[in-house]
N, C-alpha and C positions, 0 to 999 in steps of 0.2 A: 219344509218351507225354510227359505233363507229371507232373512232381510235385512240389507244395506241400508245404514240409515247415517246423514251427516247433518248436524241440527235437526232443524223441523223436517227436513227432506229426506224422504226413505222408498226405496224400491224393492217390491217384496217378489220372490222368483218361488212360484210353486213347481213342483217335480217336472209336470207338460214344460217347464222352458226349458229345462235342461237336456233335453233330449229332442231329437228332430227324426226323418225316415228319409229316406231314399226313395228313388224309383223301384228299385226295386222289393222296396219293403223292408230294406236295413235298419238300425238304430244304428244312427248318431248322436255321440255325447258332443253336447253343446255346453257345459258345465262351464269352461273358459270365458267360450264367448258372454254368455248369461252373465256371468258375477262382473267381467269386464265392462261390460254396456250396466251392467246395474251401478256400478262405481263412475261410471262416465254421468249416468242419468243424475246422480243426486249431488252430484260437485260440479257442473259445467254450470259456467250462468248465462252464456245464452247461447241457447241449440240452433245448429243451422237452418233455415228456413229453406224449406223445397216447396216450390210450387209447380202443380200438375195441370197442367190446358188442359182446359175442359173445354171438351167440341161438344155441347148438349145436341141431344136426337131432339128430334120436333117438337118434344113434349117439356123441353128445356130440363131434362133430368140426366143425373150423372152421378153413381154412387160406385163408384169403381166396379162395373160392370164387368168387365175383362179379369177374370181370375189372375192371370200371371200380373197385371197392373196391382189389383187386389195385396195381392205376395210381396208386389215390389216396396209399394207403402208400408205395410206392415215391418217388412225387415228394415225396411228404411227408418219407420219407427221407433223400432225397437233400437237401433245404434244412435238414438238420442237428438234423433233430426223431428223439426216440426213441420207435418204437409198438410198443405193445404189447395184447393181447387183454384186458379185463377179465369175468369172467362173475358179474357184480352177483350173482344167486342163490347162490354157491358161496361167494362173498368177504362177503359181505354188504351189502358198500359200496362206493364208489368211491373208490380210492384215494386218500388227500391231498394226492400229487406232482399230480395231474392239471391241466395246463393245458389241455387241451380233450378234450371227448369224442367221437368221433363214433360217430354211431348211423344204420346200413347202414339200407336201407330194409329193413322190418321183413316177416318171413311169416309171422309168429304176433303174438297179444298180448303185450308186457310185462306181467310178476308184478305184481299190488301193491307186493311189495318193490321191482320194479326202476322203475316210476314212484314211488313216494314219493321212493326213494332219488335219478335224476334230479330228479326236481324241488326238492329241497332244495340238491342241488348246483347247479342253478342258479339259485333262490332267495340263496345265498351266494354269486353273483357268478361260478357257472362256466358256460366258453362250451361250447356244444354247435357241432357240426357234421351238421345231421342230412340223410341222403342218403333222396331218394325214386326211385323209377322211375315207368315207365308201367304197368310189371306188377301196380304193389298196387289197379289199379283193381279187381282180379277178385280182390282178397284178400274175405274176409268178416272182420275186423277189429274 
């Protein structure tokens, strides 16, 4: 166990961080990245804000469903960013912390509301992160 601690603030890395696998089954030493992001975690004072569109299924539920979105969060986590779900329709807008958006690949259309509201947001300079798959071939969109 390691842990990085600066005053009250400490980040502890057990053995699972230090290491990752490959496709094909490799070990990867992450030891670098780990202690990096653990020094980033307990000295930065305010973490970037990512916010994830959330297109809820009928049932209005969304809990990062999609494994690779899943991964995305998670590492994204882990280098010291804080995510969060926004649902442009409910809120109205995007919120003003937001330093990036990402937008999962899509299984429905966006509202009106939620393209205009994109596009002004990055019209004023915000960055998008937008994820596609192979599956939206067979969307009708």
């Amino acid at each position: 166990m390691i842990v990085v601690k600066n005053g009250e603030r400490e980040a502890t890395l057990t053995l699972y961080d230090l290491y990752t696998y490959t496709s094909s089954y490799s070990t990867v030493d992450t030891t670098e990245e780990a202690i990096s992001n653990a020094i980033i975690e307990v000295t930065i004072e305010d973490k970037p804000k990512i916010y994830v569109l959330n297109k809820c299924d009928s049932a209005g539920s969304f809990d990062f469903p999609d494994i690779s979105l899943g991964i995305i969060a998670t590492k994204l986590m882990q280098e010291s960013n804080e995510i969060e779900l926004v649902d442009i329709v409910t809120q109205g807008s995007i919120p003003e912390d937001t330093d990036c958006l990402i937008i999962p690949t899509l299984k429905q259309d966006l509202s009106v509301l939620e393209r205009d509201k994109i596009l002004e947001y990055i019209n004023n300079g915000g960055k998008i992160l937008m994820l596609t798959s192979q599956g939206i071939m067979d969307l009708d969109t």
